[in-house]
Every structure is written in C-alpha cells, then in structure tokens.
N, C-alpha and C positions, 0 to 999 in steps of 0.2 A: 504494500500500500504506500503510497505516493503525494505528499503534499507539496506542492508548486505554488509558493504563493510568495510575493515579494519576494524572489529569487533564492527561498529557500526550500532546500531539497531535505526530509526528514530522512530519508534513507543516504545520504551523504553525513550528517551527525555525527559526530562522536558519541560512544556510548553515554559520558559521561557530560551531556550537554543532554542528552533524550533523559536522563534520568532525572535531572534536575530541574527539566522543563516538563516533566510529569509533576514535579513536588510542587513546582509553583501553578502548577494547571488545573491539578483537582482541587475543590472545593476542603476545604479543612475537614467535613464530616465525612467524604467519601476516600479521604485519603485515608485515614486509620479503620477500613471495611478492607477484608479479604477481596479481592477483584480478580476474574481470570484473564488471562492476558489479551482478550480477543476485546472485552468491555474496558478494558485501560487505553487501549489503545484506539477504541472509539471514545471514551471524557477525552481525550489526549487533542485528536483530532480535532473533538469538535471545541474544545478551550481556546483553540491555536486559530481554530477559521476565526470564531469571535473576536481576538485577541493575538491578534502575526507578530506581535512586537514582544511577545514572548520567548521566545527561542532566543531573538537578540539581544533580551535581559537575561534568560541562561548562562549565554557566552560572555557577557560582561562581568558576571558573578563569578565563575570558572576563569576568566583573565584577573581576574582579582586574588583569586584565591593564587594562583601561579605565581605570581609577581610576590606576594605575600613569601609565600614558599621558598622563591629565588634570593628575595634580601635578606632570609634566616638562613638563606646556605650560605649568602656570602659574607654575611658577619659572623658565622661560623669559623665557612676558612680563614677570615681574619686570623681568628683567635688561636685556632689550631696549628696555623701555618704561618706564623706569625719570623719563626725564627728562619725560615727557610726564604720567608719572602726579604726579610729585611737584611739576614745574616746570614747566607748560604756563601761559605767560604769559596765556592767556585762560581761566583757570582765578582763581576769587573767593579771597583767602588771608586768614583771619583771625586772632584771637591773634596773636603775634608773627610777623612777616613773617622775622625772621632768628633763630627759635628753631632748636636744633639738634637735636630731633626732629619729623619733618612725621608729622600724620594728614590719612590722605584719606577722605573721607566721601564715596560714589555714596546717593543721596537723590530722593524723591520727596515733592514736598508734601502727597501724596494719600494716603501711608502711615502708617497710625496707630502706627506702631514708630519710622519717623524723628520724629515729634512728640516720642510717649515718650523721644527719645535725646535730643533738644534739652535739656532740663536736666542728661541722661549729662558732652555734651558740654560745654556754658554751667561744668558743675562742676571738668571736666578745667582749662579753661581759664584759671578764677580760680585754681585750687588748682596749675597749672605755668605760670607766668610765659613759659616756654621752650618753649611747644609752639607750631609752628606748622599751621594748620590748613588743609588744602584743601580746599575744595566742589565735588563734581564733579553739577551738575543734571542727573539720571538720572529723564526723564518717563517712565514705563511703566506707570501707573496712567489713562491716557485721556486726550480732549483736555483737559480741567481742567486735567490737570498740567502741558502742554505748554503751554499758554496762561500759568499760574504761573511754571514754568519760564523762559521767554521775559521774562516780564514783570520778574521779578527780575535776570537778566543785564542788561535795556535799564536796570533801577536804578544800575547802575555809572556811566553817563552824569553821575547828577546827585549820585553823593556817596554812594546810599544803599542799596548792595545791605546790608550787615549791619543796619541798622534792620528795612526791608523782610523781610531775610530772617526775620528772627526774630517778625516779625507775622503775616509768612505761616505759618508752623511750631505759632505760638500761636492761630491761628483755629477757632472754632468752624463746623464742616462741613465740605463740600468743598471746595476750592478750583477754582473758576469762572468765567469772564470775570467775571462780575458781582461776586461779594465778593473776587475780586484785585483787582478794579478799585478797590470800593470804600477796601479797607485802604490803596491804592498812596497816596486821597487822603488818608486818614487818619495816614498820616507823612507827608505833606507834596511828594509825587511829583506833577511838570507832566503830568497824564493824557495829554495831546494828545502832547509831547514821549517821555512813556513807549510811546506806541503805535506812535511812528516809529520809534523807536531797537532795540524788536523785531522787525523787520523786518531789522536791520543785519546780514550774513554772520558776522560774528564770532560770533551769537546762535547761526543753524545750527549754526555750526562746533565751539562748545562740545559743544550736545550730541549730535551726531554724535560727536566725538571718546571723548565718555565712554560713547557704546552699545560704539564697537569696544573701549575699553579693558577695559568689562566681560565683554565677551563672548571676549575673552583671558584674563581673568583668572578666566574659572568662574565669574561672580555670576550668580545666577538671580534676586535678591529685593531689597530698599532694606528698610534699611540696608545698607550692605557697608563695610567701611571696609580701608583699607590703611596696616599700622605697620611703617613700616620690610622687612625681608624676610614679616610675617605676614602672611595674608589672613582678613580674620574677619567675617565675615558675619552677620548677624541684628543683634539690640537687644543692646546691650553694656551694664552697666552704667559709672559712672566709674571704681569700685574697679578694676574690669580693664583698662580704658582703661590709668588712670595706671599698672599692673604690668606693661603690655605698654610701654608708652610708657618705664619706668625701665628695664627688659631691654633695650632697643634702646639706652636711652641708655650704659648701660655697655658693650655689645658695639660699639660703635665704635669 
C-alpha cells in the first residue's frame, strides 16, 4: 500500500520514521488498544490523508533526536580522547610546545580552505606567544594528499616538518609525488632519505590515528580544528581563532 501525497512515498520511510508517525497519528485512546496490523495501518493512512505534515514532523523529531545523539558522542570523544587528540607524541607541535592553550588542526594539503587558514593560523601564532599548536595530517583529498601527507611526517626525521610544512600549504597546485617531491628539495630534504622514512609505521600510525579521531569527533571536511572543549570546523579566521583561544584560556 502506497501513499503519494506531497511527495511523500510511505513505503520509501525508514522504519523508524513509520513508527513514530504511527505514535503521533493515533489518537491517544487507540494507541494503548491491541491493533492488528492491517487496522494500524489503515488509522495510519487515514491520520496522514487528514494531516500530510505529519510524516515531516516525524523526520524532524528523528533529526533531533540524531543530532542530540551526535553532540553526546562528540563530547564524549572529547573526554575520552582527550590525551591522544591534544598529546599524541607522534602528533607535529608547533608555536610553543609548552603554551597553555593547544589548537589542533585535522588538514589536508589538497584543501584550498586549509591553505587559506595557513596565514588564519601563521597570524594566531605570532600574535599569542602561548599557543601551542597541533597538526593532525588528515589525507582525504586522494592519493596526492596521502603521498604529501607521508612525505611531511618522514620530514621530522631531518629537522624539517615546519619548513616543509609550510611550503607545502604555500604551493601552487596540487600537491603530487612530483611537486612534493620537488618543494621537499627545495628546503633542502635528503629525497632518497625522505622516501624511506615514509615508509616508517609511525607515518601509518599518524594518520590512521587522526581518520579515527575524526570520525569520533563528527568532522566531515579539512579544516576542522579543536580549542580546548570546542569543535569548529571549516576556514576560521584569526580574529576567532584568538577569541576562542582567550575563552578557553580564562575558563581554566
């Protein structure tokens, strides 16, 4: 059976949208009566012909209830993963290594917003002496990025992930075996030595770590960045950087 009405199809539903648009459909005394499924399914019908704007107060109760859901997971992983997201010793730390507010920045080289943030950031940096910064290499822009990615971790080896990084972030195009390679020799990176070194489990392990911590934390996109308890997501400018960055620093 088939309800077609203001472009809603009952048999397209989720179960769990028919279910909750039965609770709001029957009458309060017919909902607590045993009912066989062939008479629920006609109150159901004929609640819905009366009343079509029911279904789509289902779904808005059911997006409520999810979102609900989502911001107790993610102040959960807060809490849980707290040490790994601020302190995960194979995590790059820049600006002040013992400032006493951390930002963490999940990033892709391949992302024209985390370019755009690199001066956000570069600004936060010079202008708070006391921030300290984490980088967490978030490839999900293709193999370019992953290859970027890699390329920059195995840069810790020789001294120069922060050069590196910030050549990479400033390049014109993609970022590609070919022009990571090129920039790597461009600061001054042992290419041969840089090729082995990403190969090293630590390099996995990085960004392995930063897929699950994202994927705990509700990021879908690069930028994402993490201040203290906030999650904040997209292109930030500095002005808010450093007013999220002074909030946290006072609520300590």
């Amino acid at each position: 059976m088939k309800l077609q009405k203001k472009g809603i199809n009952m048999l397209n539903c989720k179960p769990a949208v028919i279910a909750l648009a039965i609770g709001l459909a029957l009458p309060a005394g017919l909902a607590a009566e045993p009912l066989d499924e062939a008479r629920v399914k006609e109150l159901v019908l004929e609640a819905i012909r009366e009343n079509p704007g029911i279904v789509m107060e289902a779904v808005a109760l059911l997006e409520a209830q999810k979102a609900t859901a989502q911001d107790a997971a993610r102040v959960t992983a807060l809490e849980t993963e707290r040490d790994r997201i601020e302190r995960d010793p194979n995590a790059p730390v820049l600006g002040n290594p013992e400032g006493d507010v951390t930002v963490v920045e999940f990033f892709d080289y391949n992302c024209p917003y985390c370019r755009r943030a690199m001066d956000e950031v570069k600004g936060l940096l010079a202008a708070d002496q006391n921030v300290r910064l984490v980088y967490r290499e978030w490839p999900i822009l293709g193999d370019g990025s992953v290859f970027a990615a890699k390329a920059a971790l195995a840069a810790r080896e020789q001294g120069k992930y922060e050069e590196f990084h910030w050549a990479l972030m400033g390049m014109q195009g993609r970022a590609e075996e070919s022009s990571v390679m090129r920039i790597a020799e461009m600061v001054g990176l042992d290419t041969d030595k840089l090729r082995r070194d990403m190969k090293a489990p630590e390099v996995a392990e990085h960004i392995e770590t930063s897929m699950q911590l994202s994927q705990a934390l509700g990021f879908n996109g690069t930028p994402s960045f993490v201040i203290g308890d906030q999650l904040v997501p997209g292109l930030v400018e500095k002005r808010q950087l450093a007013e999220i960055v002074d909030a946290e620093r006072r609520d300590k």
